[in-house]
N, C-alpha and C positions, 0 to 999 in steps of 0.2 A: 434417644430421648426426644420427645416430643417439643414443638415450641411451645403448646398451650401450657405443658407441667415447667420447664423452664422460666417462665413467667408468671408466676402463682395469682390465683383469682384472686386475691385482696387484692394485689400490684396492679392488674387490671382493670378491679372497679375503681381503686381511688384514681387511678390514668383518665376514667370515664367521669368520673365528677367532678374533676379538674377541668377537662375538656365543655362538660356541660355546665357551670355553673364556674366562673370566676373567679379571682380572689377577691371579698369583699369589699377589704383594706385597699381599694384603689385608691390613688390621692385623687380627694375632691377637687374642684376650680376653685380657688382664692379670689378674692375679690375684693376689691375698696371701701373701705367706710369714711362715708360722706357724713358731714354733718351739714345738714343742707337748713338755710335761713330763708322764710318766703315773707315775702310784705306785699299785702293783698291793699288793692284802692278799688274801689265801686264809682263809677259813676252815674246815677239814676238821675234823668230829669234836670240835668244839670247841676245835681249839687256831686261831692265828693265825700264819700266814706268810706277813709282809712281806715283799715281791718286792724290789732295787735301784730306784731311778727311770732311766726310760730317757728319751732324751731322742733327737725328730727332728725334721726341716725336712718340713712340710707346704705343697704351693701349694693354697689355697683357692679357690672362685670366691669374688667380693666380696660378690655377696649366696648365702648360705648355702640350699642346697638340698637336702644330706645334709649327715650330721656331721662337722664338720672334723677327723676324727683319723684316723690310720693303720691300716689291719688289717692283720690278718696271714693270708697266704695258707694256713697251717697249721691257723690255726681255722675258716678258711671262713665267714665272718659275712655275717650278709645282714640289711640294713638293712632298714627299713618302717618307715610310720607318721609320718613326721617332719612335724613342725609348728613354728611359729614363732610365740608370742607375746611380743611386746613384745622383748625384749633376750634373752631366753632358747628356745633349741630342745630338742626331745624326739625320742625315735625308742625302738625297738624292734628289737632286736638277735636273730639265732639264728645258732647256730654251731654243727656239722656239722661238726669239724675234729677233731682227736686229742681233742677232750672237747667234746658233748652240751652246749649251756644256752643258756639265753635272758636278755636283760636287757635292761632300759631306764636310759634316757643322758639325762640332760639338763645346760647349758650354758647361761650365762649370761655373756652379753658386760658387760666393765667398760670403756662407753667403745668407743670404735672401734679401740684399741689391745692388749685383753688380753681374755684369755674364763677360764672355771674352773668347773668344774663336775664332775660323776662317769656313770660307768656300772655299773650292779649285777647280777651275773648271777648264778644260781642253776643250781648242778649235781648230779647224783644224789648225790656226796659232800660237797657244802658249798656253802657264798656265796666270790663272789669281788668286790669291788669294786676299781675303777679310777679311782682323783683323778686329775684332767686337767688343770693349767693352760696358758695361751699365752700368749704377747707375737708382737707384730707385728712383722717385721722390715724389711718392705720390699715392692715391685713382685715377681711372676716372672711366668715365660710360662706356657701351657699348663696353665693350673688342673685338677686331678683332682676 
């Protein structure tokens, strides 16, 4: 008896689609959902204006790679630089979007359940900073 008839060509090809294509159902990466709180101030020319706070759902990866906050597709920001020491991260921020600036961010985790920290950016007509706090709310899928 042969090996090929021993091992019947169904047994063979489903061996080969198995081998070529995976199982689907892998588990995906979980990931943290932030409810992350920003309080924007402008400073133009010397005067101050306080932005409203805005408030989103962030999914995080678990360990922090970039900075866990939201951009906005309008400012076109583009992160660099980021580091992690101890409980707190940094980055460097340039945006290209309806207004020119750059700034740096840093964050400091309170705990495995809440972070707070700012980002400062400077523009041809003034400083803008951005108070950031989080809390944790839970598991999500699909970490950004």
């Amino acid at each position: 008896m042969s090996s090929r008839s021993a091992f019947p060509a169904a047994a063979r090809a489903l061996l080969w689609l198995a081998l070529l294509f995976p199982p689907a159902v892998q588990a995906q990466a979980k990931g943290d959902l932030w409810e992350s709180t920003s309080q924007t101030s402008m400073n133009v020319g010397g005067m101050s204006m306080p932005m409203p706070p805005q408030t989103q759902r962030i999914c995080a990866a678990r360990k922090w790679t970039r900075p866990p906050v939201a951009s906005s597709k309008e400012q076109n920001c583009t992160n660099s630089d980021f580091a992690v020491s101890g409980q707190t991260v940094t980055w460097t921020s340039v945006c290209t979007g309806q207004m020119n600036m750059t700034g740096k961010g840093e964050i400091t985790r309170q705990g495995a359940d809440a972070y707070s920290g700012t980002i400062k950016y400077a523009f041809a007509e003034g400083t803008m900073t951005v108070a950031i706090s989080g809390k944790k709310l839970g598991e999500c899928d699909n970490p950004q």
